[in-house]
C-alpha positions in Angstrom: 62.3 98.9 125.8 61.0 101.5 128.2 59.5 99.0 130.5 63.1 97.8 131.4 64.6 101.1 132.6 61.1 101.9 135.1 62.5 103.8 137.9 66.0 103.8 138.3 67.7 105.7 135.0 69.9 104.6 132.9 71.9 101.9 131.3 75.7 101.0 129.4 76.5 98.8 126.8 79.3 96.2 128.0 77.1 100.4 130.3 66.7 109.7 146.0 66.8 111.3 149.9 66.0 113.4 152.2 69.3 113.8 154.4 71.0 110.1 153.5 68.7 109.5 151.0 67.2 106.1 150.2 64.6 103.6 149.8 63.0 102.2 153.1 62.0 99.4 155.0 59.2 97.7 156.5 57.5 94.5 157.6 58.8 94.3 161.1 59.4 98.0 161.9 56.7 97.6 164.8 58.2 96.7 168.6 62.1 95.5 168.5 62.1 96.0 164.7 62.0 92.4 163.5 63.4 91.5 160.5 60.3 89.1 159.9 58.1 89.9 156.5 54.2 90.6 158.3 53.0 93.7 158.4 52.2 94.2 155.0 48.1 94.7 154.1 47.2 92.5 151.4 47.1 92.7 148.4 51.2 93.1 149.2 53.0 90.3 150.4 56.1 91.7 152.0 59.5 89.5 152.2 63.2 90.3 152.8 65.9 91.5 150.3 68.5 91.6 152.6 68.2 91.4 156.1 71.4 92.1 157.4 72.0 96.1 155.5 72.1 98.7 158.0 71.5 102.4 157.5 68.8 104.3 156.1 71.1 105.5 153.6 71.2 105.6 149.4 69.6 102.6 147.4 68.3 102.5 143.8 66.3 100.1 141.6 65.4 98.8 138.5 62.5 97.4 136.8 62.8 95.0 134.2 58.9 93.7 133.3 60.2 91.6 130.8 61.6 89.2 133.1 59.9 90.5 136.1 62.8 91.1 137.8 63.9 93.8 140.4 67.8 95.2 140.7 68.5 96.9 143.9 72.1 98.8 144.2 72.8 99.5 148.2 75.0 100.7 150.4 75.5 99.0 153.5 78.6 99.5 156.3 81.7 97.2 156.0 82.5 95.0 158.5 86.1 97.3 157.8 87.3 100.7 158.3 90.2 101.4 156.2 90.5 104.9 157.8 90.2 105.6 161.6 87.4 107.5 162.2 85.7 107.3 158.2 83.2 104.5 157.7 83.6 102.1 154.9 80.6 101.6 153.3 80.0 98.5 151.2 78.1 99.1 147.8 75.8 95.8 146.6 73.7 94.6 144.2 70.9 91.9 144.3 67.9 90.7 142.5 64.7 89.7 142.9 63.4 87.6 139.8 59.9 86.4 140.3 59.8 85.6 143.6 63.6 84.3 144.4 66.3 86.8 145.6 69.7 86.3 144.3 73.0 86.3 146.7 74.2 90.1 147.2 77.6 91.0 144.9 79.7 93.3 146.3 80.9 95.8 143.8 83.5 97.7 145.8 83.8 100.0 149.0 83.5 103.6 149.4 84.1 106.5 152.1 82.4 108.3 150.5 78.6 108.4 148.8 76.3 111.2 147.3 73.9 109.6 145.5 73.1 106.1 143.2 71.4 104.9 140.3 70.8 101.2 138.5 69.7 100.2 135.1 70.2 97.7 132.7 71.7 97.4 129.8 69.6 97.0 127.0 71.6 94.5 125.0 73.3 92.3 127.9 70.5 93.2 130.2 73.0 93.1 132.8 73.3 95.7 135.7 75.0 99.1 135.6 75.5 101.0 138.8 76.4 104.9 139.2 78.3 106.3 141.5 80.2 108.7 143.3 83.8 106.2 143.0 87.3 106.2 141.2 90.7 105.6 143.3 91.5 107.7 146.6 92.5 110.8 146.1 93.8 112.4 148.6 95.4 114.7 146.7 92.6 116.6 146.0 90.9 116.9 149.9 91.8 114.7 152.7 87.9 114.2 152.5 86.9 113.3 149.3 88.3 110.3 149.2 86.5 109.0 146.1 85.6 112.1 143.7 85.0 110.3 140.2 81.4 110.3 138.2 81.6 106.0 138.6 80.0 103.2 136.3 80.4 100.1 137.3 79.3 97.4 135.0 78.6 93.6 135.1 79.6 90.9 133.0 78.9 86.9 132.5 76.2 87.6 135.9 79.3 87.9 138.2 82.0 90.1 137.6 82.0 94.0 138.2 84.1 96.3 136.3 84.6 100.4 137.5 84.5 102.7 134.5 85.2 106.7 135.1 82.9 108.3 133.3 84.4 111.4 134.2 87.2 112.3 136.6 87.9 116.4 136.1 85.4 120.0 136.4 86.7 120.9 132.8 86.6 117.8 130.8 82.8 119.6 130.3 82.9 123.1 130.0 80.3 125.6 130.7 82.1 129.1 129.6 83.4 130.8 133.1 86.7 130.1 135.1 84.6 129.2 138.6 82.9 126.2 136.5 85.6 125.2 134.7 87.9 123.5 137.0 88.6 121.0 140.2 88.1 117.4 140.5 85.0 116.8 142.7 82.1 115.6 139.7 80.0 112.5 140.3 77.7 114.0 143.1 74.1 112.6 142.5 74.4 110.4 139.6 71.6 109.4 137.2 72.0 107.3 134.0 69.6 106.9 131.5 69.3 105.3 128.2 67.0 107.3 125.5 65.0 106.1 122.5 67.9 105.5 119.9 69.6 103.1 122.7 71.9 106.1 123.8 74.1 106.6 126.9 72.9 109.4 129.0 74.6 110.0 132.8 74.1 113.5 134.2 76.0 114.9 138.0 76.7 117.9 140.0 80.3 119.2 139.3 80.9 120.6 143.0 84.7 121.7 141.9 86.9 121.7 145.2 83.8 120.4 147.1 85.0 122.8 150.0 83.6 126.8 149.8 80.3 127.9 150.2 80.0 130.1 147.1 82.4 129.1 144.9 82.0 125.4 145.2 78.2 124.5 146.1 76.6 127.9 144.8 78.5 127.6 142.0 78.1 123.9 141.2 77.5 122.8 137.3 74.7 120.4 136.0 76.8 118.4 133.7 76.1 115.1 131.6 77.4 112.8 129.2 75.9 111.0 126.3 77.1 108.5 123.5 76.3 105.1 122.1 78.4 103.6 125.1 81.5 104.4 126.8 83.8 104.8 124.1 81.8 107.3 122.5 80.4 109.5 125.0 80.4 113.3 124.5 79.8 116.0 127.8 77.8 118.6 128.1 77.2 121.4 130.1 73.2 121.3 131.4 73.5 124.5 133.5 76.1 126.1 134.8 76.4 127.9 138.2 79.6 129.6 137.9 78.4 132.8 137.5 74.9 132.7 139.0 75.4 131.0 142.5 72.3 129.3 142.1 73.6 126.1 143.7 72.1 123.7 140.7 72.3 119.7 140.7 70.5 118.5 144.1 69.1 115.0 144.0 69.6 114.6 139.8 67.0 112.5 138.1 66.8 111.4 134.3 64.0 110.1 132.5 64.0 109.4 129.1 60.5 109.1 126.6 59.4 107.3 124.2 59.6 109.9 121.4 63.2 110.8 121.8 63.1 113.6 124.4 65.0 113.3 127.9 64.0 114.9 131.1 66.2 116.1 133.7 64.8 117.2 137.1 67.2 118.5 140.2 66.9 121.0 143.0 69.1 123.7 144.4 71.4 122.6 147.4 73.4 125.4 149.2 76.0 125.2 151.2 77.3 121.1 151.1 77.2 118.3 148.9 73.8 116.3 150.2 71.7 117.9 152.7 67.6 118.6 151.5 66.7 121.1 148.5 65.0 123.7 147.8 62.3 124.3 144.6 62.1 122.4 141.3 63.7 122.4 138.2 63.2 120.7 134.8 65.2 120.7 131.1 64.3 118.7 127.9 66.6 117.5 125.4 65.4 117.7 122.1 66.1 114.6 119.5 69.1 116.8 118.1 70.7 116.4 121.4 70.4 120.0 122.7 69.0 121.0 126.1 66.0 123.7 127.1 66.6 126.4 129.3 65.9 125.6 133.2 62.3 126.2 134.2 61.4 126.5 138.0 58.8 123.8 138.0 57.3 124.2 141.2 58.5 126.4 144.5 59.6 124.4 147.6 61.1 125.2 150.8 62.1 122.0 151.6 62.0 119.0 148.7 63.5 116.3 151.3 64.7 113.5 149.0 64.2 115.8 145.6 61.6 115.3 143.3 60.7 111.9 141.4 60.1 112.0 137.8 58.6 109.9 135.2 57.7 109.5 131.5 54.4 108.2 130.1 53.0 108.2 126.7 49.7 110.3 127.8 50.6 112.2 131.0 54.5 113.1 129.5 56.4 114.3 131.8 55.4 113.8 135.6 56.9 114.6 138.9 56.0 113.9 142.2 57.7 116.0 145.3 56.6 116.9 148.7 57.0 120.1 150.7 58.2 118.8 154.1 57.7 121.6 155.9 53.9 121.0 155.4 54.3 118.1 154.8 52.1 118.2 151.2 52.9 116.0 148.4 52.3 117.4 145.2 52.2 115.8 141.8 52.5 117.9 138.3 52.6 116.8 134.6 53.8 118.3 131.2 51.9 116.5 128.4 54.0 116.5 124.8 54.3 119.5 123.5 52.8 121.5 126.5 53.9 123.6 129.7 53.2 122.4 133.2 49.9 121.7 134.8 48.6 123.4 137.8 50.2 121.1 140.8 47.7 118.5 141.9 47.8 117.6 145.9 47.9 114.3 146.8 48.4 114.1 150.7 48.5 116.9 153.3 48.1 115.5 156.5 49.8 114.7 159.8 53.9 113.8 159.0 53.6 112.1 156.0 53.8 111.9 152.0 57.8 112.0 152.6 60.6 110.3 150.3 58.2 110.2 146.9 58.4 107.5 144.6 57.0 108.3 141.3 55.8 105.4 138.6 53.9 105.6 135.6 50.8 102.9 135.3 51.5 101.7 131.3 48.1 99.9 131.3 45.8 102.9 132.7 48.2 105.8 132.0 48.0 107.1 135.7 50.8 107.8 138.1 51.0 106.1 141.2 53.4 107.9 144.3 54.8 105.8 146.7 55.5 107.3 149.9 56.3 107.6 153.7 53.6 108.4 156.5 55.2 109.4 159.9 52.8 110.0 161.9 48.7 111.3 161.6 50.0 113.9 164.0 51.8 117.0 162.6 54.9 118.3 163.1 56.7 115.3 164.1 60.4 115.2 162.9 61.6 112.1 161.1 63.7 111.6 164.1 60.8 110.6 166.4 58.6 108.3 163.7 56.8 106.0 166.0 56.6 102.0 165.1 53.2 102.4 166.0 51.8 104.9 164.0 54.1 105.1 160.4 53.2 103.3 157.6 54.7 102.5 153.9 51.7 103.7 151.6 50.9 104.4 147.7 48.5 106.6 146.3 47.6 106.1 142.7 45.5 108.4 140.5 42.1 107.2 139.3 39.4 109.2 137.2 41.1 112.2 138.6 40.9 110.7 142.4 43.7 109.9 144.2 43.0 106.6 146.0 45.5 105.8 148.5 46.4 102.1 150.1 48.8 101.0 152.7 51.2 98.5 151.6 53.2 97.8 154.8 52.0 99.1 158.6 55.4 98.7 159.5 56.4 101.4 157.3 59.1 102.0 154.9 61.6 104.1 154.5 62.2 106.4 151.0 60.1 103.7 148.6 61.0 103.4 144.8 58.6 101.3 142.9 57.7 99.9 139.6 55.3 97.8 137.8 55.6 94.0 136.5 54.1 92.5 133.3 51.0 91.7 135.2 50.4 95.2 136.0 51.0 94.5 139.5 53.1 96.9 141.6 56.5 95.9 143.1 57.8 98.7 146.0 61.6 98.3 147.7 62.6 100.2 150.3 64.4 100.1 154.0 63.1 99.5 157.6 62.8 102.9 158.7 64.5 103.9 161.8 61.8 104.7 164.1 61.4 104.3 167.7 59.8 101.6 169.3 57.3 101.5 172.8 60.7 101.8 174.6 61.8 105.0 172.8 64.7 103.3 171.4 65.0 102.8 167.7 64.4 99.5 166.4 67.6 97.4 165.7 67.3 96.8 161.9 66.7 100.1 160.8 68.2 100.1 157.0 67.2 96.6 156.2 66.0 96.2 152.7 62.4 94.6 152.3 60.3 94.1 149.1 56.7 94.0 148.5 55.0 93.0 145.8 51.1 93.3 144.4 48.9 89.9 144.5 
């Protein structure tokens, strides 16, 4: 059952990002920014997912090896905007099932968006998408229009259905009057199923989702499990009430094989989705209970947040660049162990950005996708050149890391996977660099997919 919840967390029973925070593109990010496939160095063949998204801007996947098939959740803008000024932003979901891509379903529209995760449901196997959604609420802040920790599931392969996981700051409570109130929760989703077949979906609580301390140093880690949505239970993973620590940036779950959960998430000051800073990691035990945070790994600048991953040799694994030297870093916690000394993977130039961790189930290695800017250093991700970034992977072998290009057209914020074959499947967006002209290329946000021969 593991194989079918490979990179995106999570699942239902009939239930990132740097700055905007998801996967990238490719093939055709050279001159103009064609939407065409080439690019890609074999042994990837490249094709489109959907051509016509814009905006490098939140996506997540899901692996499902047991079909070989691919879910992608997106957002893309509306051709609408219900609100002068706000942009509507479409939220889809596709599939690519060995080789064919399925038409794009449009689950709903949002003005709002901090985060998304897929996965499927183990019984149905159909899709389940998290979300920051619910009705307008205007109520609450003429900003947060939507406010709601979302589910939306599918049924009979067409019909999408919106289920508020939570809607309030104290339906969890963590034990001090700053955590325990306001209606902004949902912020950076991640749903998970564990070993038993349970319901996990962790957020931020950001209260009022307005002040500085109160709101975003004070935010809450908060999550929710059960055998499905009738039954779920909340919890509170860390509070921030009293501490001000700012906990719940770029919120990843990954569940094991033995029973245990892992939760990763950054510290995010000041707003609701900007980059984060430093690493930290809990464990829930089979009784349901969570560990005490542990700082993982100090970073100035995480980007996109940190990627983690289960496997049954290396446990727990994360991957996570510092951007401000641009050095990804990967780190593991075997069963019943602490932390390894950080391993570096890539150090060089602009690059290692937006990590992508998988686990190898064959060799038991990890394998980081990731973004190369430039070979020069320095350069921000507002001046990536279609001539010199490139979408790459790096997978650990005997202790080397052995890196390979998958598309010289680049790709913005990768998440990949692994098929039954063993071969590697990576989605992400065109990036939005700049072409010969200095202008950047047309299609930036378009979702591309490349997949191992």
């Amino acid at each position: 059952m593991r194989r079918l919840f490979v990179l995106s967390t999570a699942a239902l029973f009939a239930a990132c990002p740097g700055p905007s925070g998801v996967d990238g593109g490719a093939g055709g990010g050279h001159v103009g920014g064609g939407s065409g496939g080439g690019g890609a160095q074999a042994p990837f063949v490249v094709s489109d997912l959907d051509s016509t998204a814009r905006d490098a801007t939140y996506f997540a996947i899901a692996v499902d090896s047991t079909q070989d098939r691919v879910g992608v959740a997106y957002y893309t803008p509306s051709a609408t905007n219900s609100v002068m000024g706000i942009t509507d932003y479409d939220l889809k979901y596709l599939e690519w099932k060995q080789g064919v891509v399925s038409t794009p379903q449009t689950i709903r529209f949002v003005q709002r968006k901090v985060g998304l995760s897929l996965a499927f449901d183990p019984t149905t196997h159909e899709p389940m998408v998290a979300y920051l959604g619910g009705p307008t609420d205007l109520t609450m802040s003429i900003f947060w229009r939507q406010n709601d920790a979302a589910l939306a599931v599918r049924t009979n392969g067409t019909t999408w259905t919106e289920n508020l996981v939570a809607t309030k700051g104290d339906q969890v409570t963590c034990g001090n009057a700053v955590s325990d109130r306001g209606t902004l929760v949902g912020l950076w989703p991640s749903v998970a199923v564990d070993h038993s077949g349970a319901l996990l979906y962790a957020y931020r609580d950001g209260h009022d989702g307005q002040f500085p301390q109160q709101d975003w140093a004070g935010s809450d880690v908060e999550e929710w499990q059960g055998s499905g949505l009738g039954s779920l239970s909340g919890h509170c993973v860390n509070a921030g009430g009293n501490s001000k620590q700012a906990w719940g940036g770029h919120i990843q779950l990954a569940p094991s094989d033995t029973g245990s959960v892992g939760i990763v998430y950054d510290q995010m000051f000041g707003t609701a989705d900007t980059n984060g800073q430093n690493v930290y990691f809990q464990e829930r035990d089979t009784s349901g209970g969570w560990s005490a945070p542990a700082n993982v790994i100090n970073i100035s600048n995480t980007q996109t947040g940190a990627s983690l991953a289960w496997d049954s040799e290396q446990g727990f694994g994360l991957a996570v660049v510092d951007l401000g030297g641009s050095q990804l870093w990967y780190l593991n916690k075997p069963t019943g162990s602490v932390w390894q000394t950080a391993d570096p993977v890539f150090g060089a130039g602009s690059g290692g950005w937006y990590p992508n961790l998988a686990m190898d189930v064959v060799h038991h290695e990890p394998s980081i996708a990731y973004y190369v800017c430039s070979p020069r250093a320095g350069v921000p991700d507002t001046s990536c050149t279609t001539a010199e970034d490139e979408l790459r992977i790096a997978q650990r072998v005997a202790g080397n890391w052995q890196e390979l290009v998958v598309d010289t057209g680049g790709g913005y914020a990768p998440k990949h996977g692994f098929l039954s074959t063993g071969k590697r499947v990576v989605v992400y967006r065109v990036p939005p660099a700049v072409d010969e002209q200095g202008l950047t290329v047309t299609n930036a946000g378009a979702l591309k997919i490349a997949v191992e021969q």
